[in-house]
C-alpha positions as CSV (number, residue, x, y, z in Angstrom):
1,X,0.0,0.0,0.0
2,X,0.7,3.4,-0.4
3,X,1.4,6.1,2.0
4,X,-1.6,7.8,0.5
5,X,-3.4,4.9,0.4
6,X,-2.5,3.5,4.1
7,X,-3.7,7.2,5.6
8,X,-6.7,6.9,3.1
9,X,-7.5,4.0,5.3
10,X,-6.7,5.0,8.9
11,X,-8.8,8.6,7.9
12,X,-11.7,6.4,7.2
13,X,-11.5,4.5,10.2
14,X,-11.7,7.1,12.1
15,X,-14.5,9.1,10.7
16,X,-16.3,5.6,11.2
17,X,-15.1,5.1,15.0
18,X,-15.5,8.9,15.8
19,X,-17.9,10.4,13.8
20,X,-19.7,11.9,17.2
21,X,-18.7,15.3,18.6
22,X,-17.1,14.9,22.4
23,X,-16.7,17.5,25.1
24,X,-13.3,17.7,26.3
25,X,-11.5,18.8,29.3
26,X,-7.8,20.5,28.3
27,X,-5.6,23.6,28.4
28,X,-5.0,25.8,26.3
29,X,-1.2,25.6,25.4
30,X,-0.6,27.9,22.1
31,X,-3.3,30.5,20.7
32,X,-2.9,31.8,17.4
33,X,-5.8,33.9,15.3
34,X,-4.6,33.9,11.6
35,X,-5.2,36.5,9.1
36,X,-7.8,34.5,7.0
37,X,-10.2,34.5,10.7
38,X,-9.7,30.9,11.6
39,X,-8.1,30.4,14.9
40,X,-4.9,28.0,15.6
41,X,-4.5,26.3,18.9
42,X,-2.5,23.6,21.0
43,X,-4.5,21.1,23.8
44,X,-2.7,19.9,26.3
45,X,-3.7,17.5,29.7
46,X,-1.1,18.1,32.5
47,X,-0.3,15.8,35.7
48,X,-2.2,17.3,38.5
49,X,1.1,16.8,40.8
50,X,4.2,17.3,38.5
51,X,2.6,19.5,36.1
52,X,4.2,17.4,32.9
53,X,2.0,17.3,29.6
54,X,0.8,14.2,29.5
55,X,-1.2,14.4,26.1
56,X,-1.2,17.0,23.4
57,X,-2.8,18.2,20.2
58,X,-3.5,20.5,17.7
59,X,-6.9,22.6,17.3
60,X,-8.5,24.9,15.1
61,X,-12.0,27.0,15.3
62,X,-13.1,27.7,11.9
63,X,-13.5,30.8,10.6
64,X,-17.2,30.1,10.3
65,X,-17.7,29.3,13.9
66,X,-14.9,31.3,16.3
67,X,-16.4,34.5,15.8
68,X,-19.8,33.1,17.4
69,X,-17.6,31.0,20.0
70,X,-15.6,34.1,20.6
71,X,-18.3,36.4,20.9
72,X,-20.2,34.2,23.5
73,X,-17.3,33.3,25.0
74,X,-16.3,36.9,26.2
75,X,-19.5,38.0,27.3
76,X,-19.8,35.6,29.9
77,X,-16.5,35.3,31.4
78,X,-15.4,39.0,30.4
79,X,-12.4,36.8,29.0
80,X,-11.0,36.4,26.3
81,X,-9.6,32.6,25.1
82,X,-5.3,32.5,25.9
83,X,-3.0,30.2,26.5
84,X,-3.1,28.9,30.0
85,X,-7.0,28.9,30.3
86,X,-8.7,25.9,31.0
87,X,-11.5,25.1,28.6
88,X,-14.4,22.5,28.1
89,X,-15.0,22.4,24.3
90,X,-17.1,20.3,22.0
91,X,-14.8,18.8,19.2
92,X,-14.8,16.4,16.3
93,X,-11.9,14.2,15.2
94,X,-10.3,15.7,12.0
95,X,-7.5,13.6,10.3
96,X,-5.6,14.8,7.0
97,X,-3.2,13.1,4.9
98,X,-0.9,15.9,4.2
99,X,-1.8,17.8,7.5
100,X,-2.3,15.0,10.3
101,X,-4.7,14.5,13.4
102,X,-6.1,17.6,14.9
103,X,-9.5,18.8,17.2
104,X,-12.3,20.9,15.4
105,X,-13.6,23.0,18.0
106,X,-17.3,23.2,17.3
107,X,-18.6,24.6,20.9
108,X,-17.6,25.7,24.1
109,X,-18.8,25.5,27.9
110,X,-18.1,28.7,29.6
111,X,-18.9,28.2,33.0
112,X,-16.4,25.4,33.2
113,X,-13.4,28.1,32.3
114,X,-15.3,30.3,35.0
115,X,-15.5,27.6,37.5
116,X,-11.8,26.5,37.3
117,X,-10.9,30.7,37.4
118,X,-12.7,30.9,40.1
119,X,-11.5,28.2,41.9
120,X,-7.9,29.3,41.6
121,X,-8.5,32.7,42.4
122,X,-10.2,31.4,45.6
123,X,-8.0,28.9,46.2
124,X,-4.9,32.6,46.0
125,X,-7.7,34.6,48.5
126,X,-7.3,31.6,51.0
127,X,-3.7,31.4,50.5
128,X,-3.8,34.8,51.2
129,X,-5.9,35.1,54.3
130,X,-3.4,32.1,55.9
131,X,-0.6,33.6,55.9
132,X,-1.8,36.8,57.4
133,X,-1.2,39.2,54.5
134,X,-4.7,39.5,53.4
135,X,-5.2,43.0,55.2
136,X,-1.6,44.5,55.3
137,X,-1.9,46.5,52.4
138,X,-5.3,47.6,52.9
139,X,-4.1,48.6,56.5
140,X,-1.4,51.3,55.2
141,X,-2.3,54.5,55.7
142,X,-2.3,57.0,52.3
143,X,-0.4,60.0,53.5
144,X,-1.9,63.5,52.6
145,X,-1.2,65.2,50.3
146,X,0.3,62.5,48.3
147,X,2.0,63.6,45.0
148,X,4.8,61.4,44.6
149,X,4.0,58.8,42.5
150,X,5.3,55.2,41.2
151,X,3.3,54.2,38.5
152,X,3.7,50.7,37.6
153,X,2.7,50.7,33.8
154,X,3.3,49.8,30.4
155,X,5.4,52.8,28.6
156,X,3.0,52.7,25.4
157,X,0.0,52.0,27.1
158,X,-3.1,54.8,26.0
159,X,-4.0,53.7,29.7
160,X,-0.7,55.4,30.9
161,X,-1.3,58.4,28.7
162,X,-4.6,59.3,29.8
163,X,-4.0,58.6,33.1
164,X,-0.8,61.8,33.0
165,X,-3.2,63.3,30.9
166,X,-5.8,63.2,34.0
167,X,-3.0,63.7,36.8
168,X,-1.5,66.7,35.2
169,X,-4.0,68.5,34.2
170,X,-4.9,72.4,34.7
171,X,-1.6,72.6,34.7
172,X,-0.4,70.4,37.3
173,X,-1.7,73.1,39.9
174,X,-1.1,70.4,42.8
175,X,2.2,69.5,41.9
176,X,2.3,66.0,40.9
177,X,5.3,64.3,40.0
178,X,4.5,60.4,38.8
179,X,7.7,58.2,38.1
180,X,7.0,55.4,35.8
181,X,8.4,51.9,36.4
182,X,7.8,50.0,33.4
183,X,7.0,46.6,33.3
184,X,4.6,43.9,30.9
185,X,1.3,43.8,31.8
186,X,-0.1,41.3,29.7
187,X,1.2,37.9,28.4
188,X,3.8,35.1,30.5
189,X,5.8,38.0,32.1
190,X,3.1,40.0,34.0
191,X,3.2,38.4,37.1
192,X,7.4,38.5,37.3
193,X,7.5,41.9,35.6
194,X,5.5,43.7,38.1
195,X,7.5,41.8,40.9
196,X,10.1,43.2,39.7
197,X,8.8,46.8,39.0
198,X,7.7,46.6,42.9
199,X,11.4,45.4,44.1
200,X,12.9,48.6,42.3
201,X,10.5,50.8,43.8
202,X,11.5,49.1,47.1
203,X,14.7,50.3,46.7
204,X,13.7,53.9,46.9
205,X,10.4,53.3,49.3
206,X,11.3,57.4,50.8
207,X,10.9,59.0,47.3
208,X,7.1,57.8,46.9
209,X,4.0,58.7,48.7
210,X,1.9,55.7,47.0
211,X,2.0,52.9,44.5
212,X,-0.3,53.1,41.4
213,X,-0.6,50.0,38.9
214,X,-2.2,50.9,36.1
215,X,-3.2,49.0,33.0
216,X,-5.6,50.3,30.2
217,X,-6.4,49.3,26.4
218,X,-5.1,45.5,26.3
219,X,-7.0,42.9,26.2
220,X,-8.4,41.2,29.4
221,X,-7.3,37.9,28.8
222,X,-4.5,38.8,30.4
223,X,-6.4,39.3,33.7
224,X,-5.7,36.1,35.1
225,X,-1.8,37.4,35.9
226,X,-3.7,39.8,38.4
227,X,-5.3,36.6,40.8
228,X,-2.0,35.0,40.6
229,X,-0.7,34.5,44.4
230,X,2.7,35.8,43.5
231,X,1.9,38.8,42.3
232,X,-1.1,39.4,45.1
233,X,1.0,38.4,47.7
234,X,3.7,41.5,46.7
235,X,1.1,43.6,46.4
236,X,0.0,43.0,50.0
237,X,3.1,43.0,51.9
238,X,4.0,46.2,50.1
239,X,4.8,49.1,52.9
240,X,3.7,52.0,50.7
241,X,-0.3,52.3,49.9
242,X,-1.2,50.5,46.3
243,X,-3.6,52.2,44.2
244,X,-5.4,49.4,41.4
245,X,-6.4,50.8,38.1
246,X,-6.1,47.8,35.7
247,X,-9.3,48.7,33.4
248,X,-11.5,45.9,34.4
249,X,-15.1,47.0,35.3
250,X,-17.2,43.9,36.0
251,X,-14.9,41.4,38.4
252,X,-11.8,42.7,40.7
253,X,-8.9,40.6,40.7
254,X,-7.2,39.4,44.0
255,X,-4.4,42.3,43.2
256,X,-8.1,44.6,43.8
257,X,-8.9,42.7,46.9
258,X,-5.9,43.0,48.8
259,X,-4.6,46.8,47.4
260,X,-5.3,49.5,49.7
261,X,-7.6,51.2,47.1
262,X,-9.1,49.7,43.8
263,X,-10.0,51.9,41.4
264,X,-11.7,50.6,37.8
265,X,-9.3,52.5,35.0
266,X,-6.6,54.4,35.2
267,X,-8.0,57.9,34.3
268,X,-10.1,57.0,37.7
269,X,-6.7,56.8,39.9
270,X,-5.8,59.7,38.5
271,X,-9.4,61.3,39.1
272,X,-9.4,60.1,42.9
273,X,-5.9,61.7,43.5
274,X,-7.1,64.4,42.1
275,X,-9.8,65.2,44.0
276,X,-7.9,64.1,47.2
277,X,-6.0,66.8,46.3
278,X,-9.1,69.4,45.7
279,X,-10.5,68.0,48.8
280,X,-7.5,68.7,50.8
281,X,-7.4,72.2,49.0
282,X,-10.8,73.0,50.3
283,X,-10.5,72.0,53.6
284,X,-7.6,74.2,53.6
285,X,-9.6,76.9,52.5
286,X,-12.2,76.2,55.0
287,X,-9.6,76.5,57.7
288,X,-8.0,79.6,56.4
289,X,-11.4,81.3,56.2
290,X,-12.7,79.6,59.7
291,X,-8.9,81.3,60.9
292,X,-9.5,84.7,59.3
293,X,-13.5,84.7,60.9
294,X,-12.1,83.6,64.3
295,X,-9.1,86.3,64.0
296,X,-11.6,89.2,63.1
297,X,-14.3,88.1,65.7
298,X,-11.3,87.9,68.1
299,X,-9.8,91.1,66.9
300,X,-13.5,92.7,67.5
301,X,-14.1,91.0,70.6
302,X,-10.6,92.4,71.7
303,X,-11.6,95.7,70.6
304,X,-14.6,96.0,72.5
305,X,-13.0,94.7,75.8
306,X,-10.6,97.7,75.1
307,X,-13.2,99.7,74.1
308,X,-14.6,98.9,77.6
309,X,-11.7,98.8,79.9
310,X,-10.8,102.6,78.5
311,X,-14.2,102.9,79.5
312,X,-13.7,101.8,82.5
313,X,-10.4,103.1,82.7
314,X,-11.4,106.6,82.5
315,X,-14.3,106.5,85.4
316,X,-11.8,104.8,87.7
317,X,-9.3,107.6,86.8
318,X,-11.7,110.4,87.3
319,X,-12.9,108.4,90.6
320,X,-9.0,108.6,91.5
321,X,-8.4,112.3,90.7
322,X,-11.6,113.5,92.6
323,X,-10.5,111.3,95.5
324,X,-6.7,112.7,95.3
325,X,-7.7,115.4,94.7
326,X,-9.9,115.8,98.3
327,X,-7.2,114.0,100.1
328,X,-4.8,116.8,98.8
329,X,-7.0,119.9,99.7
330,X,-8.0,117.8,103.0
331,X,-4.0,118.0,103.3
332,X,-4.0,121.1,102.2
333,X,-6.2,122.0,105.0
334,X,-4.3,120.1,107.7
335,X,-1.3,121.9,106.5
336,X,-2.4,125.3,107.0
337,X,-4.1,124.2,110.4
338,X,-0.1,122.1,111.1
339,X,1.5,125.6,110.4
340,X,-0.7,128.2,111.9
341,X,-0.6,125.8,115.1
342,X,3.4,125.3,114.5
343,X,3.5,129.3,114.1
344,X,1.3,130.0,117.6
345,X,4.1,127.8,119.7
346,X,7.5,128.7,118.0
347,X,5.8,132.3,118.0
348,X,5.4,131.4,121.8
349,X,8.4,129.9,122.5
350,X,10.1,132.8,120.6
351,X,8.2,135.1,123.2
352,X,10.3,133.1,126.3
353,X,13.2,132.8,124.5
354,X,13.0,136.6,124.3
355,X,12.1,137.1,128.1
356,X,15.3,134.4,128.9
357,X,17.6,136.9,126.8
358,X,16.1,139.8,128.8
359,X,16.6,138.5,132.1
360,X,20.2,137.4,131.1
361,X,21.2,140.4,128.9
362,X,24.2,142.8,129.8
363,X,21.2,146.1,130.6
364,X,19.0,143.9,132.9
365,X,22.5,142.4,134.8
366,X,24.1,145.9,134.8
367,X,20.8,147.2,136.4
368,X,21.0,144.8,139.4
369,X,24.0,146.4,140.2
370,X,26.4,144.9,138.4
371,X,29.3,146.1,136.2
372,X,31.3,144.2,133.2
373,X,35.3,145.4,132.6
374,X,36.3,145.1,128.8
375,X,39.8,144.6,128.3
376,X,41.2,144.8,124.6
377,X,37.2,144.4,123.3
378,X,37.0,141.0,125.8
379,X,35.3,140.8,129.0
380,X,37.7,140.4,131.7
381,X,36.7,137.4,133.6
382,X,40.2,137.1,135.3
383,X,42.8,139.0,136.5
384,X,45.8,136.3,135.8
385,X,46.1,137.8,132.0
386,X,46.0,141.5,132.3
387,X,49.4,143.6,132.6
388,X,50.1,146.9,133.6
389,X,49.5,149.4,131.0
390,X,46.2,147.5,129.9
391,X,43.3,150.0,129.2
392,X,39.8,148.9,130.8
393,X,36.5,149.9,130.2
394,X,33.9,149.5,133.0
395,X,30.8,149.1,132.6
396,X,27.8,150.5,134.5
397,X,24.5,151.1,134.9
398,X,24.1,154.8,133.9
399,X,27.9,154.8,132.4
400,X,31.3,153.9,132.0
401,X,34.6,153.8,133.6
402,X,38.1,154.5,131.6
403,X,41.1,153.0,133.8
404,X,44.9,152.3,133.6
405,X,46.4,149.6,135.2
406,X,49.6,150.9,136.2
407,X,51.1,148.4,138.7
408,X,50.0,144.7,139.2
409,X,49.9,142.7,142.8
410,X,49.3,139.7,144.3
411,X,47.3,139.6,147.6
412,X,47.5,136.7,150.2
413,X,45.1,134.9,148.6
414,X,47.2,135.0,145.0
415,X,45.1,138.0,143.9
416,X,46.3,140.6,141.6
417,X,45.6,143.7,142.6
């Protein structure tokens, strides 16, 4: 037999043996749409311990069918079909002599996919919550203002662009100043890439205020990276606040769950810092004006009590005056009564002073009898100092007495005669 002829025969057999359609349970290993609308893939069955492939095959969805599958496909997982996913489908066995065995996908069972997402994105959260990293993340405080920035982000992304666009706006009146780490956020490298954007931010944790992934534009097959346990557990032992903004509206991903705030696209991060911003600015406002209204009342209240104590100041001072000036005429008063009453007894003791002169002076003594000698202008009191030839000048009542001593002698009793 021929080759041709051999292959002939195994393709009939098996359109006779499996000429049914089967729903299968695989992973989707390789996904390729080509150009002409049909869509290429690779099937493969791991080992639920090791992991190894364990059976594989080719795939294809005709053109005629994978825009329908598609279509439904996406609207009720809000996925779209990539390698990785795990998939029920409805296939038929296909066998070519030139091109070999392969699946045609005729159908597929969404809510298988969702069930298997959802049990690995349960099985992360429980991860998660076990080894007490759940909350940390969630638990950081977002420091206000906060305008330093590391946005974790593909560097073409239009998500990236419109979420500057957003931050800087007006003019950048609040002062924003976003550093972008990038890294891959769809595909095989997501999970590592962001890691590894996070580590470098790490490295210069004083320079930033917050964290902000963002991813906008792409498709969201690549959403699966974000409920990775990796990736969420990172995010949640993160010391600086993470901010989510990965442009997926209907579900959050575990990196959601366990960031400090989830936000659905990034022109909404950008939007919420914003207005943190504006809110900050008008309760800075508030406080300004509540300042200035307490400073004027103050400032008026102050017045017034100055107002008042002037007031006040001035009746006490008149008060004070009107009493000083009684006490001082009463003084006044007990001054001239002090003096005239001094006056009366110096006058009066002038008046005995006067009589005690009279009765002691030389006219009242000289009228008793008595008679005073001057000798050289002094009154002789002795006769030890005077000499012969000395000129005295008696005094007496009704006249005087010119003498010459011409001879000086003692008595018996020493006098000098």
């Amino acid at each position: 037999m021929s080759l041709k002829d051999f292959l002939a025969t195994v393709k009939e057999v098996l359109s006779n043996v499996y000429a049914d359609t089967y729903w299968v349970r695989a992973e989707i290993s390789e996904l390729r749409e080509n150009a002409n609308g049909n869509c290429y893939l690779v099937l493969v069955d791991k080992g639920t311990a090791d992991k190894l492939i364990e059976a594989k095959i080719n795939a294809i969805i005709w053109k005629s069918s994978y825009t329908l599958i598609k279509s439904f496909f996406f609207a009720e997982t809000q996925r779209n079909l990539c390698p990785g996913m795990k998939v029920l489908v409805a296939v038929s066995l296909s066998f070519h002599e030139q091109y070999g065995l392969q699946l045609n996908i005729r159908n597929i069972d969404p809510s298988f996919t969702i069930g298997d997402m959802a049990k690995k994105r349960q099985e992360t959260i429980n991860r998660l919550k076990e080894d007490g990293v759940w909350d940390m993340n969630r638990q950081t405080e977002l420091p206000v203002p906060c305008r330093r920035i590391a946005v974790i982000s593909s560097d073409t992304a239009a998500g990236y662009g419109d979420f500057r666009d957003q931050l800087m706006a007006d003019g950048n009146r609040f002062g924003f100043v976003p550093t972008l780490f990038p890294a891959v956020m769809q595909g095989d490298q997501t999970v590592q890439s962001i890691i590894d954007a996070l580590d470098k931010i790490y490295e210069r944790i004083d320079h930033f205020d917050a964290v902000v992934i963002i991813r906008g534009g792409g498709a969201t097959t690549d959403m699966a990276a974000f409920d990775e346990y990796d990736l969420a557990c990172n995010v949640a032992n993160f010391p600086l606040p993470v901010i989510t903004g990965i442009g997926h509206d209907r579900d959050e991903s575990v990196v959601d769950m366990v960031a400090a705030i989830r936000c659905k696209t990034p022109t909404a991060v950008a939007a919420f810092l914003v207005e943190m911003m504006m809110e900050l600015e008008s309760e800075l406002l508030s406080v300004r004006q509540d300042m200035a209204h307490a400073f004027r009342k103050r400032l008026s209240d102050e017045t017034h009590e100055v107002e008042r104590l002037s007031h006040s100041l001035s009746s006490v001072c008149r008060l004070t005056l009107q009493s000083a000036t009684q006490w001082v005429d009463m003084c006044g008063i007990r001054l001239v009564t002090a003096i005239r009453t001094l006056l009366r007894e110096e006058s009066h003791r002038l008046e005995m002073l006067e009589k005690s002169l009279t009765l002691v002076s030389p006219e009242t003594i000289l009228g008793k009898g008595y008679s005073l000698t001057v000798c050289k202008g002094k009154v002789v009191s002795s006769v030890k100092n005077l000499q012969p030839g000395d000129q005295l000048t008696t005094y007496l009542k009704d006249g005087n007495i010119q003498s010459v001593i011409n001879k000086c002698e003692k008595n018996e009793e020493g006098n000098v005669l």
